[in-house]
N, C-alpha and C positions, 0 to 999 in steps of 0.2 A: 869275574874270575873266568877264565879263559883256559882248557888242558885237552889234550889229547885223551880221552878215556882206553883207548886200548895200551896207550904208553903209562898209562896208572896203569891199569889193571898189571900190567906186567913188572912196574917198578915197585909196585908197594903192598902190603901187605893188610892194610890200611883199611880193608871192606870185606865182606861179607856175599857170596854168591849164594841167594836162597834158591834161586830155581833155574835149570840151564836146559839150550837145547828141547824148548817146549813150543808152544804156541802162543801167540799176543794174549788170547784172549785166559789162557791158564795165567799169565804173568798180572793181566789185568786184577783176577781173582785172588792172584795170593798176596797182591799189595794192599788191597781192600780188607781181607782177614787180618793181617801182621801188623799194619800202621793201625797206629791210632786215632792219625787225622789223615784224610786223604784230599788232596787239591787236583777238581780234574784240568786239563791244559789242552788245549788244541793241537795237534798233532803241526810240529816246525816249531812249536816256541822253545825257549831256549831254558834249560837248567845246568848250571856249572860250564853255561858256554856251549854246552853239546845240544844239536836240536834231536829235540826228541820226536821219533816218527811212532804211526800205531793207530787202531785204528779208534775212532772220536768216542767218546771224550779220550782222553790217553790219564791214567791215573797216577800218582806221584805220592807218595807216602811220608808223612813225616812224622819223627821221632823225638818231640823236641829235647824231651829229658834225657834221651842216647844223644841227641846230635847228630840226627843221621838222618840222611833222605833215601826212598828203596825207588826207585825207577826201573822203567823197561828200557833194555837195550836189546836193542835187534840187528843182528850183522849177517847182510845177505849170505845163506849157502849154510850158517850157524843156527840158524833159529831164533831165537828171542830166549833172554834171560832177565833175574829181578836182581838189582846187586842194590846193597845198601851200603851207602857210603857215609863217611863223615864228611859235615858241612856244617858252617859256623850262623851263628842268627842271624846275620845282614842276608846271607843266601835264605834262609827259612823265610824270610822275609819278602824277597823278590821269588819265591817259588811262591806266595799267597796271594803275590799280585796277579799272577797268572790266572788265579784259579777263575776256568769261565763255568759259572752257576748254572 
């Protein structure tokens, strides 16, 4: 699965913004508190197509019984935000591959 995340963000209604305009390492923290599982990932691997940047491990939170993964996004000049999207088991799946122990 391959999307433009700021053309979601803008097209759909579809997710959730827990924290905006903060720092990596507060986005870090609040996906660690809120998910129930958390898979860390190297900082460039890819989730829903988008590389995810930040600094190492990079945390990725999953939901499985929402269906939903919380990530950090970060857009130069914007800060870093956690959004929690919807995402189907085949993705929950290739997000657990990534996870580097």
């Amino acid at each position: 699965m391959s999307f433009c995340l700021d053309t979601y963000l803008q097209q759909s209604d579809d997710y959730e913004i827990l924290a905006s305009k903060t720092g990596f390492k507060d986005c870090a923290k609040i996906i660690r508190s809120k998910a129930p599982e958390v898979v860390n990932i190297k900082p460039g691997d890819e989730v829903l197509g988008v590389r995810v940047i930040g600094i190492p491990p990079v945390p990725i939170g999953i939901n499985e019984s929402k269906g939903t993964a919380l990530i950090p996004y970060t857009k130069p000049c914007h800060g870093s935000a956690v959004i929690e999207l919807p995402v189907d088991a085949e993705e929950i799946e290739r997000i657990r591959k990534l996870n580097n122990k």
